[in-house]
N, CA, C and O atoms as CSV, one atom per row, in Angstrom:
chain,resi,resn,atom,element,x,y,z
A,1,UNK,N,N,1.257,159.199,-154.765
A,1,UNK,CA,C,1.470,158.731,-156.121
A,1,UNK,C,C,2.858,158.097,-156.205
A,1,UNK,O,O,3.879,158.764,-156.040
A,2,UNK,N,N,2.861,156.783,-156.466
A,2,UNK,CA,C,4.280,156.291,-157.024
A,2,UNK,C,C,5.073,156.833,-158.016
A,2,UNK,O,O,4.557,157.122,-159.095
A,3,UNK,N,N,6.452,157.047,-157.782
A,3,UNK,CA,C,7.087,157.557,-158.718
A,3,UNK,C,C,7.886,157.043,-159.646
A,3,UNK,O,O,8.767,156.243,-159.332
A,4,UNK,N,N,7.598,157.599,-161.449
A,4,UNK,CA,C,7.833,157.104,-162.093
A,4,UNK,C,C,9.087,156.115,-162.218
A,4,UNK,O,O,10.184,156.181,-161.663
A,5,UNK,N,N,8.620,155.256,-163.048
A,5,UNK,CA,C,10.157,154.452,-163.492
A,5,UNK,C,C,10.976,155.069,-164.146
A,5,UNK,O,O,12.177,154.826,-164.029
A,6,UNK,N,N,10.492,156.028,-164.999
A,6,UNK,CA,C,12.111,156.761,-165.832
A,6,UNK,C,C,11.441,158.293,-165.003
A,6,UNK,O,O,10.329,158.670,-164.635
A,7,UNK,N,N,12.973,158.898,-164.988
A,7,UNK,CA,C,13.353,160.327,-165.098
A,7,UNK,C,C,12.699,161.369,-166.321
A,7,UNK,O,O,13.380,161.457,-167.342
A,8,UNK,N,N,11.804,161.919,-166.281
A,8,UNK,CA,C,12.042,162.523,-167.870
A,8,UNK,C,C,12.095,164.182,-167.509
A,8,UNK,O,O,11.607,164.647,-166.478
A,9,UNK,N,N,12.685,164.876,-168.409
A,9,UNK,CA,C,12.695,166.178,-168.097
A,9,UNK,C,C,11.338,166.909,-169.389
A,9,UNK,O,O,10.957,166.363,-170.425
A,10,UNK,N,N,10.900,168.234,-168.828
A,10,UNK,CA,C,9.911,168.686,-170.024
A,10,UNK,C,C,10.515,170.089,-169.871
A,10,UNK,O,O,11.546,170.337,-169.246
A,11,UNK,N,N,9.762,170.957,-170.504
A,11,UNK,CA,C,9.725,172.261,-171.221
A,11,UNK,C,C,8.684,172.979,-171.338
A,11,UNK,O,O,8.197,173.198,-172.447
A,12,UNK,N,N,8.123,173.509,-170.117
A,12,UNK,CA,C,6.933,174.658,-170.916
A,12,UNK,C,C,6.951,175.712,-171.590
A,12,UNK,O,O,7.120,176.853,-171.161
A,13,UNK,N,N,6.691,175.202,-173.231
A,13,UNK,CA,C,7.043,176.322,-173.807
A,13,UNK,C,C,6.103,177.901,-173.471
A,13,UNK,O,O,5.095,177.965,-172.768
A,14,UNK,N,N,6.637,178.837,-174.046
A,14,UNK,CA,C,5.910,180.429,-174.237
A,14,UNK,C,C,4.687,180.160,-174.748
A,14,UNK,O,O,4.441,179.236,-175.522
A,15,UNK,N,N,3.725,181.147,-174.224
A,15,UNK,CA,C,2.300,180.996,-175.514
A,15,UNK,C,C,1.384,180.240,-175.502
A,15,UNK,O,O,1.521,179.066,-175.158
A,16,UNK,N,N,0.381,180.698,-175.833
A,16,UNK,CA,C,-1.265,179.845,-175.968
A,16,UNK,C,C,-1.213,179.418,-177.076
A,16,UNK,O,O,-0.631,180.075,-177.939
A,17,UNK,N,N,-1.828,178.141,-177.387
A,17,UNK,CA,C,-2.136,177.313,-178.568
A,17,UNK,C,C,-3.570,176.843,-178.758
A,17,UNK,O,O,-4.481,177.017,-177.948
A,18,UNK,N,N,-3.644,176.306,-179.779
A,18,UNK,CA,C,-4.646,176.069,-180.199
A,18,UNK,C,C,-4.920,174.856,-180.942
A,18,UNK,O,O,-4.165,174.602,-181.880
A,19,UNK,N,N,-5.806,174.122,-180.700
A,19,UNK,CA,C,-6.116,172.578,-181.881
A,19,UNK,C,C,-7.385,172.721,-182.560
A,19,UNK,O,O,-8.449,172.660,-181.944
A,20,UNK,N,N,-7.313,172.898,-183.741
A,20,UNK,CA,C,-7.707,173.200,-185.233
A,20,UNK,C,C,-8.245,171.951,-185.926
A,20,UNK,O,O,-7.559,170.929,-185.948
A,21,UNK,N,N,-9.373,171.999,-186.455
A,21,UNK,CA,C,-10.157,170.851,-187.300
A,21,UNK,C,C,-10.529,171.430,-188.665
A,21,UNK,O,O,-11.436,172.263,-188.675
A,22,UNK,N,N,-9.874,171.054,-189.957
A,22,UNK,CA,C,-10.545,171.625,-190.924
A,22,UNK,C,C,-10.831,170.549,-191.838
A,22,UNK,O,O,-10.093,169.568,-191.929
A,23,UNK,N,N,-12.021,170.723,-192.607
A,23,UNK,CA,C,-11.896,168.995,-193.629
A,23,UNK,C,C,-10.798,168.319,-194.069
A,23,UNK,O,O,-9.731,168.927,-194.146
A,24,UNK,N,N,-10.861,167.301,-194.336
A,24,UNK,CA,C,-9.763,166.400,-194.995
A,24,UNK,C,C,-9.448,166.745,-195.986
A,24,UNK,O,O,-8.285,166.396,-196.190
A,25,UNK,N,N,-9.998,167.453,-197.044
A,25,UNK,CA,C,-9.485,167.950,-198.204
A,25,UNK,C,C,-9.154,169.672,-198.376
A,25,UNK,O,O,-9.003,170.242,-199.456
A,26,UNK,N,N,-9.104,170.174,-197.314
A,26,UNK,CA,C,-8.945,171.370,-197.059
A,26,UNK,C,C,-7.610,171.864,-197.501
A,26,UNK,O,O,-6.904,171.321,-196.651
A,27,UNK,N,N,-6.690,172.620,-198.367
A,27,UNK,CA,C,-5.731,172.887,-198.566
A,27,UNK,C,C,-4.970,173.400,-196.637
A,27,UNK,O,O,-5.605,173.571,-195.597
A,28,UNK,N,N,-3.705,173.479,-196.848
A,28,UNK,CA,C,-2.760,173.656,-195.639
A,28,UNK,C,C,-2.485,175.162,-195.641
A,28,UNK,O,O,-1.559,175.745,-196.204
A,29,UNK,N,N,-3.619,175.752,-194.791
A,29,UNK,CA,C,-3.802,176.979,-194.511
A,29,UNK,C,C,-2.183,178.066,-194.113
A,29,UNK,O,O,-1.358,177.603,-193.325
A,30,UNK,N,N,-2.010,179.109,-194.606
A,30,UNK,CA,C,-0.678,179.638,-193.951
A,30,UNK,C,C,-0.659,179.763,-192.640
A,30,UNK,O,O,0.327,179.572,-191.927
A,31,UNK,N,N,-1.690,180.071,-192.303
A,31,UNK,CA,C,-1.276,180.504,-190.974
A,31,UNK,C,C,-1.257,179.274,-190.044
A,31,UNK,O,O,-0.804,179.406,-188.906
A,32,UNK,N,N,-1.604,178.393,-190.361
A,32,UNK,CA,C,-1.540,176.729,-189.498
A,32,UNK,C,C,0.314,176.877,-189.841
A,32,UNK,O,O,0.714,175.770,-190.200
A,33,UNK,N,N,0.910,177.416,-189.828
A,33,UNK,CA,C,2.774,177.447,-190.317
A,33,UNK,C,C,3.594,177.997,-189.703
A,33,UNK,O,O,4.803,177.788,-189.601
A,34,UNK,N,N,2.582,179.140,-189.024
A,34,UNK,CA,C,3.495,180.111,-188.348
A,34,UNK,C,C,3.840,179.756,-187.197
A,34,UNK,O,O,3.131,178.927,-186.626
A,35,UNK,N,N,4.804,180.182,-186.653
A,35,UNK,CA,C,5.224,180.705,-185.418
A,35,UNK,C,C,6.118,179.120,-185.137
A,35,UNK,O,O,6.010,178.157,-185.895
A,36,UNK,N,N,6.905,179.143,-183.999
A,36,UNK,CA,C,7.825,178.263,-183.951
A,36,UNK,C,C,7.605,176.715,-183.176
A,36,UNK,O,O,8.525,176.023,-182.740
A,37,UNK,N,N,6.369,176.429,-183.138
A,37,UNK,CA,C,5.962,175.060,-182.894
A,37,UNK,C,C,4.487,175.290,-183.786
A,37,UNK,O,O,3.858,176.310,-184.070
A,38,UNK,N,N,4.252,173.773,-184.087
A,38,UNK,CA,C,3.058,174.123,-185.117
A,38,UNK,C,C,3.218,172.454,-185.339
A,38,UNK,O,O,4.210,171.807,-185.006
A,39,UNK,N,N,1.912,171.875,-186.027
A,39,UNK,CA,C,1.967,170.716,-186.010
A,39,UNK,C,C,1.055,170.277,-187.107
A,39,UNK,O,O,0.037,170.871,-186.752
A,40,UNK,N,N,0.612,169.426,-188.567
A,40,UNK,CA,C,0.145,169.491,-189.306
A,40,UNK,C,C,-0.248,168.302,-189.579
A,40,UNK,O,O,0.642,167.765,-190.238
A,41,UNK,N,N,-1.367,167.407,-189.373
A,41,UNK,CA,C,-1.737,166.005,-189.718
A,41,UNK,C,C,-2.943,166.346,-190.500
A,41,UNK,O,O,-3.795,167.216,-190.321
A,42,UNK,N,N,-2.785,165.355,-191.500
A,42,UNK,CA,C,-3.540,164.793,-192.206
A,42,UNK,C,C,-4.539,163.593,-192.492
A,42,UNK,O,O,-4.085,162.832,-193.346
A,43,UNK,N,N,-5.357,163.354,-192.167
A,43,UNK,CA,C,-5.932,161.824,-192.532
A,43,UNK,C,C,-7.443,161.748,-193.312
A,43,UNK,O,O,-8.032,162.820,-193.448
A,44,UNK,N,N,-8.015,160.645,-193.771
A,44,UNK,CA,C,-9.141,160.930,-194.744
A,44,UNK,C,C,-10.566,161.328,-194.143
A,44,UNK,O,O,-11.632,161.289,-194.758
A,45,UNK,N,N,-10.350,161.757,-192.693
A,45,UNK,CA,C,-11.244,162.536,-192.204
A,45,UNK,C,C,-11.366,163.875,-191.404
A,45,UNK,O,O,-12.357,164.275,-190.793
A,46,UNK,N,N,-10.000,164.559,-191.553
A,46,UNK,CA,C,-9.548,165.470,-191.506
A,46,UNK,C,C,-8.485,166.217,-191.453
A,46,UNK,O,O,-7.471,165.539,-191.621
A,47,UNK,N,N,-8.246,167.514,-191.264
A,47,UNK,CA,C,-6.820,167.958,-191.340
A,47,UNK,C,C,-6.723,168.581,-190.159
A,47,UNK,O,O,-7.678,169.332,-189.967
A,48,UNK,N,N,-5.600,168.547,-188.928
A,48,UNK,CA,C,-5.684,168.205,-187.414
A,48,UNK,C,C,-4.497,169.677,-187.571
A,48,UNK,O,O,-3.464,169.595,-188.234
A,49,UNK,N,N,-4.921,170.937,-186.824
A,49,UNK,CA,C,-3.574,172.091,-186.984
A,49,UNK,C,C,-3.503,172.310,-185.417
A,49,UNK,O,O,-4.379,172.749,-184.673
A,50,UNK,N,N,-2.200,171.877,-185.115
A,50,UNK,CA,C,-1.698,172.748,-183.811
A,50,UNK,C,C,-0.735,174.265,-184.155
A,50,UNK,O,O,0.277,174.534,-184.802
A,51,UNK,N,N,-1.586,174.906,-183.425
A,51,UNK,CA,C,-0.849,176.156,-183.817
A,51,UNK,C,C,-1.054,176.991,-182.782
A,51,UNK,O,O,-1.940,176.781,-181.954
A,52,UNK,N,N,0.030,178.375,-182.721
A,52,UNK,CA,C,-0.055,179.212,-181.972
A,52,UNK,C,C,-1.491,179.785,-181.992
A,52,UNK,O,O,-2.124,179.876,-183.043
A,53,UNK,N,N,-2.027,180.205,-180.681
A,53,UNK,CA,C,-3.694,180.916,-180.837
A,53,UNK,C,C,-3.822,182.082,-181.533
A,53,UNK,O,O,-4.722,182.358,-182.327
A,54,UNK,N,N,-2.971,182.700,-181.238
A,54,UNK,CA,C,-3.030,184.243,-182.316
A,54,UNK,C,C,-3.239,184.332,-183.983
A,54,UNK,O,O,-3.702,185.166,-184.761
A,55,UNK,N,N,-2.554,182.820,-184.098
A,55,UNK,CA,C,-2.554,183.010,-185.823
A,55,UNK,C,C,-3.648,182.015,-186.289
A,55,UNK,O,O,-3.942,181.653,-187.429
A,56,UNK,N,N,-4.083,181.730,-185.279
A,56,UNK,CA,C,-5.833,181.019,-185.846
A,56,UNK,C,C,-6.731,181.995,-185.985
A,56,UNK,O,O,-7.272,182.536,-185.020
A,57,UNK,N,N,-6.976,182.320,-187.302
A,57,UNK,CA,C,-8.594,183.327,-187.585
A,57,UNK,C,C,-9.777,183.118,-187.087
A,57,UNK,O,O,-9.826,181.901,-186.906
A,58,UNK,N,N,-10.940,183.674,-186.697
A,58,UNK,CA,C,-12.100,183.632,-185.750
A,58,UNK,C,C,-12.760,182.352,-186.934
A,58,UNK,O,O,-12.324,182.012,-188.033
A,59,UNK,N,N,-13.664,181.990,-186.349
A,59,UNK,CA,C,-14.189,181.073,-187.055
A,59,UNK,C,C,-13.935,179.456,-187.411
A,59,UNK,O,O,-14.630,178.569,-187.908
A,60,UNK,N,N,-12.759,179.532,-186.965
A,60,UNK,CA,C,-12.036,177.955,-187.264
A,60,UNK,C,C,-12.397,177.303,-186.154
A,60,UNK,O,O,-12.380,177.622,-184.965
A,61,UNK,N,N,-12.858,175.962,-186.954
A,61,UNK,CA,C,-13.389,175.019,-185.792
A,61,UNK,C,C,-12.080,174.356,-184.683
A,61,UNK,O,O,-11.352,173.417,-185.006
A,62,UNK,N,N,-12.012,175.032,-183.455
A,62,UNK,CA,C,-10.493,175.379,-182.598
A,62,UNK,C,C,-11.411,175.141,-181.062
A,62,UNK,O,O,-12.494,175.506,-180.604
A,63,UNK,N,N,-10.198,174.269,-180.609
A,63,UNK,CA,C,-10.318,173.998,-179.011
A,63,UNK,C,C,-9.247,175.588,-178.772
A,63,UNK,O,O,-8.401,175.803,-179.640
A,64,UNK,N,N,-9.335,176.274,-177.962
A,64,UNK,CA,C,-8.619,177.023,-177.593
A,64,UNK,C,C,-7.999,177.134,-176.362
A,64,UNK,O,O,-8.718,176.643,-175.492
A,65,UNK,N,N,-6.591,177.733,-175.777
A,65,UNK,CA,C,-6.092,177.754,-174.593
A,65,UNK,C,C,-5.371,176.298,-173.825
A,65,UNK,O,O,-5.376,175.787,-172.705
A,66,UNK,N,N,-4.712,175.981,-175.317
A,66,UNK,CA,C,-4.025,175.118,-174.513
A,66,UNK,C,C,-2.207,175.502,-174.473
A,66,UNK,O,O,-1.713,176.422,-175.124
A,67,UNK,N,N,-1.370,174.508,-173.505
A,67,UNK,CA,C,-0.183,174.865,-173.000
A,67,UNK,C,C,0.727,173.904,-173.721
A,67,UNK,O,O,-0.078,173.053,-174.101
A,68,UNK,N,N,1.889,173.530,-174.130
A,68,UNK,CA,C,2.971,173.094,-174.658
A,68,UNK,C,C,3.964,172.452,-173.873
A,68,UNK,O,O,4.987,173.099,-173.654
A,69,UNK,N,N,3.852,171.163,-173.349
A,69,UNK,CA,C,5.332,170.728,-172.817
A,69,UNK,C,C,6.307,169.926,-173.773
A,69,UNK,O,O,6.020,168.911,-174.409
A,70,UNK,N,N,7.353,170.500,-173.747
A,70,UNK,CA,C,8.483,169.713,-174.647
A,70,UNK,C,C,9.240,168.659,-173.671
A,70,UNK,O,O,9.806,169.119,-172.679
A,71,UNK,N,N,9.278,166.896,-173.982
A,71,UNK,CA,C,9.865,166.427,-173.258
A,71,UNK,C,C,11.211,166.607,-174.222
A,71,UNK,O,O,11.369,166.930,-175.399
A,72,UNK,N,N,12.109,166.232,-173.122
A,72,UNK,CA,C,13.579,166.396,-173.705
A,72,UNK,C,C,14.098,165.502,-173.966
A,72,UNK,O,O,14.595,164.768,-173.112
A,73,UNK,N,N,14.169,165.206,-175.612
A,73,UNK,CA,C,15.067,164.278,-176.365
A,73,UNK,C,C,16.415,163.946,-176.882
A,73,UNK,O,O,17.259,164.382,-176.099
A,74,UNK,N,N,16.785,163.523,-177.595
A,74,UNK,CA,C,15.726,163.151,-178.673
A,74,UNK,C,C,15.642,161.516,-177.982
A,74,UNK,O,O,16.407,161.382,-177.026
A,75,UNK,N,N,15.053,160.623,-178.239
A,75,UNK,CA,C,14.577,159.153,-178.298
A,75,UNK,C,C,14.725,158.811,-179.405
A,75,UNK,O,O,14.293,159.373,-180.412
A,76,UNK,N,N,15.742,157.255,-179.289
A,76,UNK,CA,C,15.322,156.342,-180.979
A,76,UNK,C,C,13.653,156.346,-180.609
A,76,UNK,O,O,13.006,156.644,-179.606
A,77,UNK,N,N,13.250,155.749,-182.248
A,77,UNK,CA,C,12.073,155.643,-182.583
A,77,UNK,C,C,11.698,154.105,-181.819
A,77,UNK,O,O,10.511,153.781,-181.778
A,78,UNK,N,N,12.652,153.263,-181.276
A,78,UNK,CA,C,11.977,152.172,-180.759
A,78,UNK,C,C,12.096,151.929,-179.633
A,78,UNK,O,O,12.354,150.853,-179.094
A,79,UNK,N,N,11.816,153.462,-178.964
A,79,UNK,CA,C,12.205,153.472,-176.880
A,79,UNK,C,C,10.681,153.250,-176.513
A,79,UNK,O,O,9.796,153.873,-177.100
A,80,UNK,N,N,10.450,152.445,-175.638
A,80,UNK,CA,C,9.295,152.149,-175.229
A,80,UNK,C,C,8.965,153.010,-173.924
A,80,UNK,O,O,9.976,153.343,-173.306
A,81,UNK,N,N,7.745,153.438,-173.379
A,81,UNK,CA,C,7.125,153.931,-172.201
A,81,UNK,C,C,7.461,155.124,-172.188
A,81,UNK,O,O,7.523,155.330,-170.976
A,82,UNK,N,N,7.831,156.450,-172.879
A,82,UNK,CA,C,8.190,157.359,-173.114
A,82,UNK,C,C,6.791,158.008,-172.509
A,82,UNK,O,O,6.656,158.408,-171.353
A,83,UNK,N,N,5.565,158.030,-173.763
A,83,UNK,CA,C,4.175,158.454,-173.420
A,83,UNK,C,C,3.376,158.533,-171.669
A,83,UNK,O,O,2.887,159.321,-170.859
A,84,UNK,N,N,3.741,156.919,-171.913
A,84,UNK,CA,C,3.121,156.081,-170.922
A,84,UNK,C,C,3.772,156.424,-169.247
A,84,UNK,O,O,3.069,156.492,-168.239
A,85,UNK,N,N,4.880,156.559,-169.282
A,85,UNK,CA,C,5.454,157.217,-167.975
A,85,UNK,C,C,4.985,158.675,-167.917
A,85,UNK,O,O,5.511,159.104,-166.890
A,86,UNK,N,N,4.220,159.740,-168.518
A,86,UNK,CA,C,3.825,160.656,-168.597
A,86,UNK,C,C,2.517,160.676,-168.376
A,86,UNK,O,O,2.106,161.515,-167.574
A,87,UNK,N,N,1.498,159.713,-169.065
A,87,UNK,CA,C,0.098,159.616,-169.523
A,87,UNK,C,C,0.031,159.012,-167.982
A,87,UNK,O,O,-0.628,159.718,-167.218
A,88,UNK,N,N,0.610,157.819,-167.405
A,88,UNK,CA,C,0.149,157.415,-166.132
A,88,UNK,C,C,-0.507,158.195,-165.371
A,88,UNK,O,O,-1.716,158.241,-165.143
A,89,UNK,N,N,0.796,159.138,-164.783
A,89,UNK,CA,C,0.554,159.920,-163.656
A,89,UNK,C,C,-0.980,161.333,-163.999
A,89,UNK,O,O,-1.749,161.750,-163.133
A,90,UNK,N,N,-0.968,161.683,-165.284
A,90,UNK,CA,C,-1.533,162.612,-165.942
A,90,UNK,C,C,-3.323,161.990,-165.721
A,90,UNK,O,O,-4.288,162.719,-165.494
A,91,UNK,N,N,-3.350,160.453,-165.871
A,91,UNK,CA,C,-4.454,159.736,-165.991
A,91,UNK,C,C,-5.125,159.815,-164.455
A,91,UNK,O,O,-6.279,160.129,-164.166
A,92,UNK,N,N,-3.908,159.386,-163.468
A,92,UNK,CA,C,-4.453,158.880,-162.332
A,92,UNK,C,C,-4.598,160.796,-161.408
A,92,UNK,O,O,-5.143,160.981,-160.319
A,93,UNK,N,N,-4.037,161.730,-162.148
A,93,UNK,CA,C,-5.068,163.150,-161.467
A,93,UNK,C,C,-6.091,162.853,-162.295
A,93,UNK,O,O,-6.842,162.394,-161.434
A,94,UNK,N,N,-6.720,162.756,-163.327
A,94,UNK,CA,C,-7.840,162.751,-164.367
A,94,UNK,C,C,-7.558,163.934,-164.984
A,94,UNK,O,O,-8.469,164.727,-165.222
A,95,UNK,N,N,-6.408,164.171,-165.282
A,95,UNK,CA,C,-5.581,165.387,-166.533
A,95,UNK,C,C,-5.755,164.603,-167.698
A,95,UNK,O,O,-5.217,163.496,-167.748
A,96,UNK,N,N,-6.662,165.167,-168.958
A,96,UNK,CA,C,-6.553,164.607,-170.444
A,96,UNK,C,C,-5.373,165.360,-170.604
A,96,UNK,O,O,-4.848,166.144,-169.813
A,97,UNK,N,N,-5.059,165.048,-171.631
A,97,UNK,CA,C,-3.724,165.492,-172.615
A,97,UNK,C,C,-3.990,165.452,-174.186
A,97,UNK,O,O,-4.777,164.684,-174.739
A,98,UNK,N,N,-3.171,166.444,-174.827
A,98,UNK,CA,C,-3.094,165.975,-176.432
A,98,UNK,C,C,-1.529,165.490,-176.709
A,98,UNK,O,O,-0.591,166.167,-176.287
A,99,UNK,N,N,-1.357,164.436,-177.348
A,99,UNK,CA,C,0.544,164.632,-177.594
A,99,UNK,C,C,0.134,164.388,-178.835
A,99,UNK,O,O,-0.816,163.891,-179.440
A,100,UNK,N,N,1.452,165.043,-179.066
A,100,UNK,CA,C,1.914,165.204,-180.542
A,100,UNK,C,C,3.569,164.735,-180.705
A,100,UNK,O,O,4.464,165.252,-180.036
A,101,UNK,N,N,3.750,163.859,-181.532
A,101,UNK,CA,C,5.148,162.876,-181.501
A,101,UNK,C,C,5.914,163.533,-182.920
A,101,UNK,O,O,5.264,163.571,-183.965
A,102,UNK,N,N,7.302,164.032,-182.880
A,102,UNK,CA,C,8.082,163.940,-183.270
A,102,UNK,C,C,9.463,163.025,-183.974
A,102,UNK,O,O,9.812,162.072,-183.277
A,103,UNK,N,N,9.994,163.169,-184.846
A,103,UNK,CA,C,11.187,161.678,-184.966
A,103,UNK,C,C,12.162,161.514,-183.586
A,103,UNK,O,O,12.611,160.527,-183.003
A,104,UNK,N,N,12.254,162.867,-183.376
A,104,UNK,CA,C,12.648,163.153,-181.753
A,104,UNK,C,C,12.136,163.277,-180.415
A,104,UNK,O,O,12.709,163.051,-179.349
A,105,UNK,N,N,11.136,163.613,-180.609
A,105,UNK,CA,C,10.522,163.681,-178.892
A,105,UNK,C,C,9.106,163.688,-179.169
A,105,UNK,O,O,8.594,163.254,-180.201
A,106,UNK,N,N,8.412,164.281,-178.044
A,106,UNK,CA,C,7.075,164.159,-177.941
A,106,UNK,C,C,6.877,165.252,-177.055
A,106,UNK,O,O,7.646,165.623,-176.169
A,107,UNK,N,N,5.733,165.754,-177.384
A,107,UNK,CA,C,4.949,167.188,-176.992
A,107,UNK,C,C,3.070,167.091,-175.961
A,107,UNK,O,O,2.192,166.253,-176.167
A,108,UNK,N,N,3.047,167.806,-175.326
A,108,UNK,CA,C,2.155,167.456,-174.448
A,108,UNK,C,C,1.198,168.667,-174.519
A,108,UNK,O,O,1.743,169.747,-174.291
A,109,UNK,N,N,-0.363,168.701,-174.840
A,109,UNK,CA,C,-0.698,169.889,-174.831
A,109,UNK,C,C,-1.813,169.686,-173.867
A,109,UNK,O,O,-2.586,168.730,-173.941
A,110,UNK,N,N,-1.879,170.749,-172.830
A,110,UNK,CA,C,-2.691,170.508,-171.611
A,110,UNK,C,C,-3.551,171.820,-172.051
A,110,UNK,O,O,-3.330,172.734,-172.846
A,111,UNK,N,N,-4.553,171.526,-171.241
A,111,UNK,CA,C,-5.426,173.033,-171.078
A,111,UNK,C,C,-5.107,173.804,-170.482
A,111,UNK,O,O,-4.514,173.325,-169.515
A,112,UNK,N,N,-5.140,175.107,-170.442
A,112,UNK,CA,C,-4.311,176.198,-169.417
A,112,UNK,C,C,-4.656,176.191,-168.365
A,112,UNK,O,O,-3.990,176.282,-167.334
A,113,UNK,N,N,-6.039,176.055,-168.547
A,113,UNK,CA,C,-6.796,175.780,-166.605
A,113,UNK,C,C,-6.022,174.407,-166.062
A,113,UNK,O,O,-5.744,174.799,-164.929
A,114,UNK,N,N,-5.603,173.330,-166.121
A,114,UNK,CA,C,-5.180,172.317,-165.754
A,114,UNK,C,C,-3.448,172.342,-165.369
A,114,UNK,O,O,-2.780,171.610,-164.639
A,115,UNK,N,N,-3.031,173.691,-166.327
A,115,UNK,CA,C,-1.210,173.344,-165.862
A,115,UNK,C,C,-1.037,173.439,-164.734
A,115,UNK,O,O,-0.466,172.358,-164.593
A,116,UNK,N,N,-1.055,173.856,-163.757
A,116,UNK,CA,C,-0.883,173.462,-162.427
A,116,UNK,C,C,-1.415,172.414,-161.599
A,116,UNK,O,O,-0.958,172.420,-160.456
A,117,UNK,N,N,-2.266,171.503,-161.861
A,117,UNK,CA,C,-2.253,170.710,-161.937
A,117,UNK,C,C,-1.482,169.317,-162.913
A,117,UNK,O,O,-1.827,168.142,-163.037
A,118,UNK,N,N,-0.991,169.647,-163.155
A,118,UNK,CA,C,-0.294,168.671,-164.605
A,118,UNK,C,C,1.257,169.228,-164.183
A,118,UNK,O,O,2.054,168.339,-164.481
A,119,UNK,N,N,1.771,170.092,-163.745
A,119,UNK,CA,C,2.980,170.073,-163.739
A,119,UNK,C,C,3.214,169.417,-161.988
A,119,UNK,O,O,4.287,168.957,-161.596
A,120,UNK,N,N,2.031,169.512,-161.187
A,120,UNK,CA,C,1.885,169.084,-160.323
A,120,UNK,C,C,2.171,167.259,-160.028
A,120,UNK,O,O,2.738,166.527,-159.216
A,121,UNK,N,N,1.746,167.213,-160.684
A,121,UNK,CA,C,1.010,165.497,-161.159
A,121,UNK,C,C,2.503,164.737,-162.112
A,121,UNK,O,O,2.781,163.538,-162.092
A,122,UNK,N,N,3.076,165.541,-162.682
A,122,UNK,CA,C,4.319,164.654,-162.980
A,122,UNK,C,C,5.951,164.944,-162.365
A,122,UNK,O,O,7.041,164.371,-162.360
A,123,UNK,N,N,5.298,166.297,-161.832
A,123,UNK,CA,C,6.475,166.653,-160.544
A,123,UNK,C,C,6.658,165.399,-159.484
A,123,UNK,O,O,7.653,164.822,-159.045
A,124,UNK,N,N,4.970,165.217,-159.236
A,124,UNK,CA,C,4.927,163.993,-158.055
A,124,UNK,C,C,4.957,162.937,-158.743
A,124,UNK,O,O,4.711,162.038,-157.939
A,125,UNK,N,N,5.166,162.335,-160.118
A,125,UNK,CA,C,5.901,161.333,-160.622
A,125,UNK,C,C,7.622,160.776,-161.020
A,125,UNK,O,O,8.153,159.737,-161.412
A,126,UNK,N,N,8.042,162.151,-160.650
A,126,UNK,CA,C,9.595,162.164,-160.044
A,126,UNK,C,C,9.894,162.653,-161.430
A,126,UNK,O,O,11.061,162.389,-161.721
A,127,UNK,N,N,9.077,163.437,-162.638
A,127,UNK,CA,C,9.624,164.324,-163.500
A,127,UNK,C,C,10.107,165.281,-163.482
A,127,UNK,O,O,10.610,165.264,-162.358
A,128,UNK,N,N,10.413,166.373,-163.996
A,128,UNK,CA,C,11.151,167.722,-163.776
A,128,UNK,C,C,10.822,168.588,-165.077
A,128,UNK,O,O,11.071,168.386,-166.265
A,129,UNK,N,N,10.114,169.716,-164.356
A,129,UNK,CA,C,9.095,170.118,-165.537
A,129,UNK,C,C,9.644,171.871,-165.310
A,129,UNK,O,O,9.234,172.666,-164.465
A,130,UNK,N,N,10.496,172.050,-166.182
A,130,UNK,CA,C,11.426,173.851,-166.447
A,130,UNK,C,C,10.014,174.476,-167.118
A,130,UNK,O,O,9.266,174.020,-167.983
A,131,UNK,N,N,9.983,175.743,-166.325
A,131,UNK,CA,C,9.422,176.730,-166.647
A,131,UNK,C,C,9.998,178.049,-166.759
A,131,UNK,O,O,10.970,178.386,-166.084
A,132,UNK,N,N,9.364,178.892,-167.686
A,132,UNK,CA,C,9.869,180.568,-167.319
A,132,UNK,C,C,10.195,180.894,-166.195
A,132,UNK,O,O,9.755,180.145,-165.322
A,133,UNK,N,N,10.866,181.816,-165.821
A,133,UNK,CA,C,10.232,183.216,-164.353
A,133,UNK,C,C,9.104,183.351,-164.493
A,133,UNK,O,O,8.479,183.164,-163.449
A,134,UNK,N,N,8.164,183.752,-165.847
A,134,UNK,CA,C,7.360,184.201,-165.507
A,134,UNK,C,C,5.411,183.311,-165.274
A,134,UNK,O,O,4.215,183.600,-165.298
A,135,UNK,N,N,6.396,182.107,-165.059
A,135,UNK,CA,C,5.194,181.128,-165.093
A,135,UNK,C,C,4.361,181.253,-163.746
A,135,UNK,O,O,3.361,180.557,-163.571
């Protein structure tokens, strides 16, 4: 695999997550709030919750078991290939991804079965991907 054109560093955060579908007119549930990454979109065909897995109640229409990389920012809002130096290498293992964009950075949510592969895959794109000890 060729290695990337930019350097980027990431962050695997702590914790299982979860991506959440509730109608578009659904009020903004509390527990879609908790815990210290969390993510809340809106549009006229639904309301999109990233959230920690624990504080999603049984029943919610939820992809479950996914992982958190924080790339390390912040980025002006008009830096180009940020995604795309990430999504490359992620594409050419056949790793999907979810990101989620910030005014500052951008967030990567993989499936848990896949992080080793995915930290694999942008390691060998000349990224640098910090984990726990206890990863």
């Amino acid at each position: 695999m060729a290695p990337a054109t930019r350097h980027l560093e990431l962050s695997l955060l702590p914790g299982s997550f979860a991506i959440s579908r509730l109608t578009a007119d659904s009020p903004i549930p509390a527990w879609a709030t908790q815990g210290p990454f969390f993510s809340v979109t809106r549009t006229g065909d639904e309301l999109s919750v990233v959230s920690e897995l624990s504080t999603v109640p049984l029943g919610v229409q939820s992809e479950r078991g996914w992982r958190v990389l924080k790339v390390h920012g912040p980025f002006v809002l008009s830096e180009i290939g940020v995604l795309a130096s990430l999504a490359t290498p992620l594409a050419e293992a056949k790793i999907s991804f979810f990101a989620v964009s910030t005014f500052d950075t951008d967030y990567l949510l993989v499936a848990s079965e896949t992080l080793s592969g995915v930290i694999a895959a942008l390691e060998g794109a000349g990224h640098t991907v910090y984990r726990s000890k206890a990863e």
